[in-house]
N, C-alpha and C positions, 0 to 999 in steps of 0.2 A: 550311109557308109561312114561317113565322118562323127556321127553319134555312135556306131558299133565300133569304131576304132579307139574312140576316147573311154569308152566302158572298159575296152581290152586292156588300155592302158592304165587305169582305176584296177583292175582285177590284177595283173601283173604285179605292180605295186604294192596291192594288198600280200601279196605272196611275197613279195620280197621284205617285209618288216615280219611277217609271220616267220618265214625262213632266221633273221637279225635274232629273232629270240627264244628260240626252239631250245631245249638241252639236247636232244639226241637230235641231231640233223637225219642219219640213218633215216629214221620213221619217215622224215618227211619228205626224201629224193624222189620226186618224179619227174616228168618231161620237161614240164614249165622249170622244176629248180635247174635241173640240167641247164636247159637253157639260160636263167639268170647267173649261175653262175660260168657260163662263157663266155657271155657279156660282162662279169666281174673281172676273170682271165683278159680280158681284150680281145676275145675271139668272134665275138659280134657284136652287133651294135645292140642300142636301142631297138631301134627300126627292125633289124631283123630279129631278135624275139618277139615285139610284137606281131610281126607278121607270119610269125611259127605258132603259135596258138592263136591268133588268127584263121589262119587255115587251118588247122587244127580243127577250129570248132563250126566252122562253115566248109570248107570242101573236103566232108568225108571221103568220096572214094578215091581222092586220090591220098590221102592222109591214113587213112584205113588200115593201111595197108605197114606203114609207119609204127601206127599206134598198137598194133596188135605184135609188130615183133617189139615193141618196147615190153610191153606188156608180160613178153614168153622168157626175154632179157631179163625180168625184175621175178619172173616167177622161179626161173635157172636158181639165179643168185640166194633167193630166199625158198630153202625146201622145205621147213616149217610151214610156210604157206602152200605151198604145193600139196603138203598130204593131207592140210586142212581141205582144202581144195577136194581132191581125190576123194576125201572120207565124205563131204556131202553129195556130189556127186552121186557115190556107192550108196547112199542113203534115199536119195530122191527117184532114182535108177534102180538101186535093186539088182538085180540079176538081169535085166531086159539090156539086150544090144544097146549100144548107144547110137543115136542118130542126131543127123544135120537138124 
């Protein structure tokens, strides 16, 4: 546990100097930026970002659930990606129902 916490914190990290020198930040918002920069805000600590992807990346099903309306959130926002989306979809699919 305490070897998978300290990698967490090494990956964290690594995203936070990746984030420091990005030109377009846009491209690179996702959960974990969100969350470093609320910890930048003073909105959480350390500790609780890493313990947000943390579970993130070990208790799926209760995170799952999280990760997939972030995921519907960032596809809302960007509908460029959406009808990217939609058009392979329509390509892999075809005309056939779509199922689970």
């Amino acid at each position: 546990s305490k070897d998978l916490k300290g990698a967490m914190e090494v990956l964290i990290e690594q995203k936070r100097q990746k984030l420091s020198t990005v030109e377009k930040l846009d491209e690179h918002m996702d959960f974990a930026s969100q969350l470093i920069f609320a910890q930048n805000r003073g909105d959480l600590t350390a500790e609780n970002v890493n313990q947000c992807v943390l579970e993130m990346m070990i208790a799926a099903p209760d995170t799952l659930s999280v990760t997939l309306f972030f995921m519907l959130i960032l596809i809302a926002e960007h509908p460029t990606v959406e009808e990217e989306m939609m058009r392979e979809i329509e390509t892999v699919v075809g005309k056939q129902e779509l199922q689970s």
